[in-house]
N, C-alpha and C positions, 0 to 999 in steps of 0.2 A: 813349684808352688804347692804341693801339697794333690793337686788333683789326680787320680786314677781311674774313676769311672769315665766311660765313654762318654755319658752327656753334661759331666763338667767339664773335662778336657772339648769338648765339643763349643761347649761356651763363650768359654777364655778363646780359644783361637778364633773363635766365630765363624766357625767353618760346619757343616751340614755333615752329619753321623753316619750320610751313607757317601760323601766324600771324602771325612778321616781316616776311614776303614781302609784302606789303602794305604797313608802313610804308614799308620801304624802297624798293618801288615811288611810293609819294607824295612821298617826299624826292628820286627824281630826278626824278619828273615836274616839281615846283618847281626843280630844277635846281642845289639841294645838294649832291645826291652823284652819284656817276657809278660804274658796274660796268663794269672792266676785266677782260679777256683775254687772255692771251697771242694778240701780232699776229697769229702761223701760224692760230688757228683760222678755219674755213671753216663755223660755225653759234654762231658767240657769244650765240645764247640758249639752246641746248642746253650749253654748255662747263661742264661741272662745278670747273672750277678760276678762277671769279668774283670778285674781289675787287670790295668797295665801298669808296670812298674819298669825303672830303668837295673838294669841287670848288672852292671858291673860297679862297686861301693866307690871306687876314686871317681867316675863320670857323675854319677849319684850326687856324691861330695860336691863337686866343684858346680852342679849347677842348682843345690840347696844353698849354697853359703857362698862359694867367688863371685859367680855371676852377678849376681845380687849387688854385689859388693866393688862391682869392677871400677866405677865411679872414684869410691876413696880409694884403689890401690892403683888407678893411674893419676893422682894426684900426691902419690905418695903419705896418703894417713893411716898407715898401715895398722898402727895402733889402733884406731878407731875400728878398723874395718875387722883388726882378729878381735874387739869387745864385742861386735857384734855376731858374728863368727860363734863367740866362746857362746854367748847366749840361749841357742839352741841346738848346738852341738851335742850333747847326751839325749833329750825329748827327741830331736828330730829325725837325727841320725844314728847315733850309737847305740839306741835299747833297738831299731829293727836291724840291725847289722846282729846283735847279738844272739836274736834272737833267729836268723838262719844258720846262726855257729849253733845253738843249743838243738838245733833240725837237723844239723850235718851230727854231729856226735850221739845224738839219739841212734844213729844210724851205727854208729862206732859200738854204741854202748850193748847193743843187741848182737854184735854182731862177737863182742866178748863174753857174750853168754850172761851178761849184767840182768838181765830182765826174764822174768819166766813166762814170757807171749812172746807170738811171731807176727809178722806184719809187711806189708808189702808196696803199701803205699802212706805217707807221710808229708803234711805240710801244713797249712791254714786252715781253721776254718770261720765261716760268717753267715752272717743273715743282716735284715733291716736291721737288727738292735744287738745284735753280742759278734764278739769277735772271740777265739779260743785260741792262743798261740799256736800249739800243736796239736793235730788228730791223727793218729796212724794205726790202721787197721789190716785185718788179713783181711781181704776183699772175697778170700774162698773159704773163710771161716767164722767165729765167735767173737775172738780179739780184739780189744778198742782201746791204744793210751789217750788221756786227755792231760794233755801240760799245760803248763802256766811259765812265764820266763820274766825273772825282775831284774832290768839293771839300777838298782837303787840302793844309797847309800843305809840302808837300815835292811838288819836282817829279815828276810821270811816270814811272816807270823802267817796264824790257824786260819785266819780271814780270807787267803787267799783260795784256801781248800775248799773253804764252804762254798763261798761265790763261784767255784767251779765245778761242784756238785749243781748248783740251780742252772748254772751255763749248761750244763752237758746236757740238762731234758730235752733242750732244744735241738736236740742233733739227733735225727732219728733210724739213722742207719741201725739196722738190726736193733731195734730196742727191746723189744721181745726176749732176745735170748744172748743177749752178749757178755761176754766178760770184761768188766772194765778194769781199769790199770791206770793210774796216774802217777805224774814225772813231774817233777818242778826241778829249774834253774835258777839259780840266785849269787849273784854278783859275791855279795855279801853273807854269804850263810842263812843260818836259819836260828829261830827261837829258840831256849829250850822246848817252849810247848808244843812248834812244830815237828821237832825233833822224838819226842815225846809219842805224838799223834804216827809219826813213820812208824815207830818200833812197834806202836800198838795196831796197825795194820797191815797187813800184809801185800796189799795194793797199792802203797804209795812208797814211790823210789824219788829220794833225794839226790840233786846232783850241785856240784860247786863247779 
């Protein structure tokens, strides 16, 4: 259903936050679900801004859209149930799926010498109001990437860069003194103007 925080998952079951904490303790220990952080923090079992999410993309799938759906597919309206299905299958499912492919390869891309920073840890990051696809940072150094990741059907434009120049203030790890570095993913390529704006900076690496 869309919920990851503990006190809307807390709601919907209508079950007490210091009783849930348990189940969802046993759903990672079996290795279901997994509790993310925002990458900057420095005690992720203390971080009060935890999301759970389910960890494996086929279980994921099947209880955003079959489940849901089980009604018309044991009545046989199969048809109906893949229109509903097709409906929010890219929104809901396929740009976060792509978007830990363009996290897993960040990691590829560094490690073929593609990038001129080092870094050691990499994933999400958020607050009350902005969320930032990728942050990944040397935790014993300077280095900071900030990406951005589109699965959508229209190339890249400048837009996405600037609105993550005004995102990045908000992340205050080393602000003082760090080197920043931005990476965008895009399904579909990029503008010339985008395209443009990489050659004329030295800090922004394009990837397809």
């Amino acid at each position: 259903m869309g919920n990851h925080k503990m006190g809307a998952i807390s709601a919907v079951m209508e079950v007490r936050q210091t009783s849930l904490t348990k189940y969802l303790r046993t759903l990672i220990d079996l290795d279901i679900l997994e509790r993310q952080v925002p990458i900057t923090e420095e005690n992720p079992e203390k971080c009060k801004r935890g999301l759970y999410r389910i960890k494996d993309n086929f279980i994921d799938f099947w209880f955003k859209f079959v489940y849901p759906q089980r009604s018309l597919i044991e009545i046989g309206q199969m048809g109906q149930a893949v229109q509903k299905i097709r409906e929010g299958f890219i929104s809901r499912h396929v740009s976060g799926v792509y978007e830990d492919v363009c996290r897993q390869r960040l990691w590829q891309f560094a490690a073929e010498g593609a990038l001129p920073c080092s870094f050691n840890k990499a994933g999400r990051w958020w607050d009350n109001r902005l969320e930032i696809d990728i942050v990944a940072l040397d935790s014993s150094g300077k280095d900071i990437i900030f990406g951005e990741c589109k699965y959508v059907s229209e190339p890249m434009d400048i837009d996405v860069y600037y609105r993550l120049l005004e995102k990045k203030k908000a992340v205050l790890w080393n602000q003082a003194a760090r080197h920043e570095y931005f990476v965008f993913f895009s399904i579909n390529g990029y503008t010339g103007r985008m395209n443009d704006l990489a050659a004329e900076k030295e800090n922004i690496f394009l990837f397809q």
